[in-house]
N, C-alpha and C positions, 0 to 999 in steps of 0.2 A: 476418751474421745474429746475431750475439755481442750485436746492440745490441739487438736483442727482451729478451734476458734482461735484461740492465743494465736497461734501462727497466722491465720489469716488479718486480723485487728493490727498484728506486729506489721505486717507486709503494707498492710493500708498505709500505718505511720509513717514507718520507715521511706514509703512510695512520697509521701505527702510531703514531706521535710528533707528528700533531696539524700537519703541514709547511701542509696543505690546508685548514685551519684559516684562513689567511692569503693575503692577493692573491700576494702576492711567492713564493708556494709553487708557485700555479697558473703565475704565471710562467714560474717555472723549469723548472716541469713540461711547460709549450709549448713552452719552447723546446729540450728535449729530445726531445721527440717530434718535432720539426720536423727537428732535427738525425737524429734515426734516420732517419726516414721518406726525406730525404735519400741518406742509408747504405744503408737497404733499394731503393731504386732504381738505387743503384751497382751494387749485389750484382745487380740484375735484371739491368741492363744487361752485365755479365760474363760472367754466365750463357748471354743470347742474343744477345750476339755475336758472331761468330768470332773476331775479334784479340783480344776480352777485356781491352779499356781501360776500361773504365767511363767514369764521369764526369770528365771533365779537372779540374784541381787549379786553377784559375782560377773555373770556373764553381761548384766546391764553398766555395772562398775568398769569394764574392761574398755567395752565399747565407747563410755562416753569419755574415756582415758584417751583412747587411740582419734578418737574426735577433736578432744584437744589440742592431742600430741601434731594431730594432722594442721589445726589450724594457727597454732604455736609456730609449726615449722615453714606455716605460709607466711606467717606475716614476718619472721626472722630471717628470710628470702631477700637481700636487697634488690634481686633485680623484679621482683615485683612491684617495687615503688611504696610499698606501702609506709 
């Protein structure tokens, strides 16, 4: 749950110095929140189920791949300006 505060502190700065100002800022910002959200669902899953594996290391791997892939292919977009 470490990752609420990061992401909120991130959001302050980024708010504060003008980040969101810019495509490439909301970016980053998706794809941080993607990744927590993520995170926050591990922590669920921990929480309610008995053996308290969370989410396997394969299906977190994929995800933050396809996260990537996703904001990889927004910013090599020319017509988003970035």
């Amino acid at each position: 749950m470490g990752g609420v505060l990061v992401l909120g502190v991130g959001s302050l700065i980024a708010g504060g110095l003008g980040g969101f100002a810019e495509r490439a800022g909301w970016l980053v910002f998706g794809g941080a929140a993607a990744m927590g959200a993520v995170g926050c669902a591990d922590d669920l899953l921990k929480f309610r189920r008995p053996n308290a594996k969370g989410i396997g290391c394969l299906p977190k791997l994929f995800v933050a791949l396809g996260i990537g892939g996703l904001i990889g292919l927004a910013l090599a977009d020319p017509a988003l300006g970035v």
